[in-house]
C-alpha positions, -999 to 999 in steps of 0.1 A, spaced: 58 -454 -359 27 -448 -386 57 -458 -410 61 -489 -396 27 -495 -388 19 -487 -425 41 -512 -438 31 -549 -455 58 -562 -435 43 -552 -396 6 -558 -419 21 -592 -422 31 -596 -390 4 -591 -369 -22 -612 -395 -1 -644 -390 -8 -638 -346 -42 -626 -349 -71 -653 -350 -102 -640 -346 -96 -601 -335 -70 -576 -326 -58 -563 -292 -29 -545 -282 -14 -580 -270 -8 -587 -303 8 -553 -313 31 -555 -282 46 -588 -290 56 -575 -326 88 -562 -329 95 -526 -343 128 -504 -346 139 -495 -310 162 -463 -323 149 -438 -341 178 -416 -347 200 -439 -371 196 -430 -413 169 -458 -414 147 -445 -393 151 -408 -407 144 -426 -442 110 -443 -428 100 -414 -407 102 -388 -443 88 -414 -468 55 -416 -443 55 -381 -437 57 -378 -476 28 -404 -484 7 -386 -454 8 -350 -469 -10 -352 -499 -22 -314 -495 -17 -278 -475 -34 -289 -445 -3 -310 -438 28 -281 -444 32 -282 -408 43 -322 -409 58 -321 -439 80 -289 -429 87 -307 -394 102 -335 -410 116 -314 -439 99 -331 -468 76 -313 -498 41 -313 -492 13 -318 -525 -2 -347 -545 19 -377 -559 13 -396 -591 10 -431 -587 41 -440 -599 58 -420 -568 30 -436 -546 42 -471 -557 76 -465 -555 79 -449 -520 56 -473 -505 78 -499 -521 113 -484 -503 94 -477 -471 84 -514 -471 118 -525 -481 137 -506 -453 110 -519 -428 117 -552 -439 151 -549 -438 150 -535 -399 126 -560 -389 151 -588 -404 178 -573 -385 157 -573 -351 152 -611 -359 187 -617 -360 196 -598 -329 171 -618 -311 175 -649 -321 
């Protein structure tokens, strides 16, 4: 979830409901992936683990989810927050469809 919740595209999503201030109502009604056990959601759930273990104190995440643990430079930053918002954006679409 803190991958989706990190993305531009649920960012996005909850700006365009939210007038004045935030509640759980509005987190609720946004959709997010359902299944978490399909190569998507494996994808999100390593690329946010990545992004959130900049240092030691986070081997134990990192090793969980089986992804290196130590700084980025900001060209790895960039691009990995790019493909995380891409598939998020690309399961969101697909949630749209199926509901509509």
């Amino acid at each position: 979830m803190a991958g989706v919740f990190d993305s531009f595209v649920f960012d996005f999503l909850i700006r365009t409901r939210v007038s004045i201030n935030l509640n759980f109502f509005y987190v609720y009604q946004t959709p997010v992936p359902a299944d978490y056990h399909n190569s998507t959601a494996k994808k999100i759930m390593q690329i946010a683990a990545r992004l959130s273990s900049p240092d030691a104190r986070f081997r134990e995440l990192a090793d969980s989810v089986g992804v290196p643990f130590g700084t980025l430079t900001m060209k790895e930053r960039l691009e990995l927050t790019a493909e995380l918002n891409a598939l998020v954006a690309a399961t969101t679409a697909s949630l749209a469809r199926i509901w509509s």
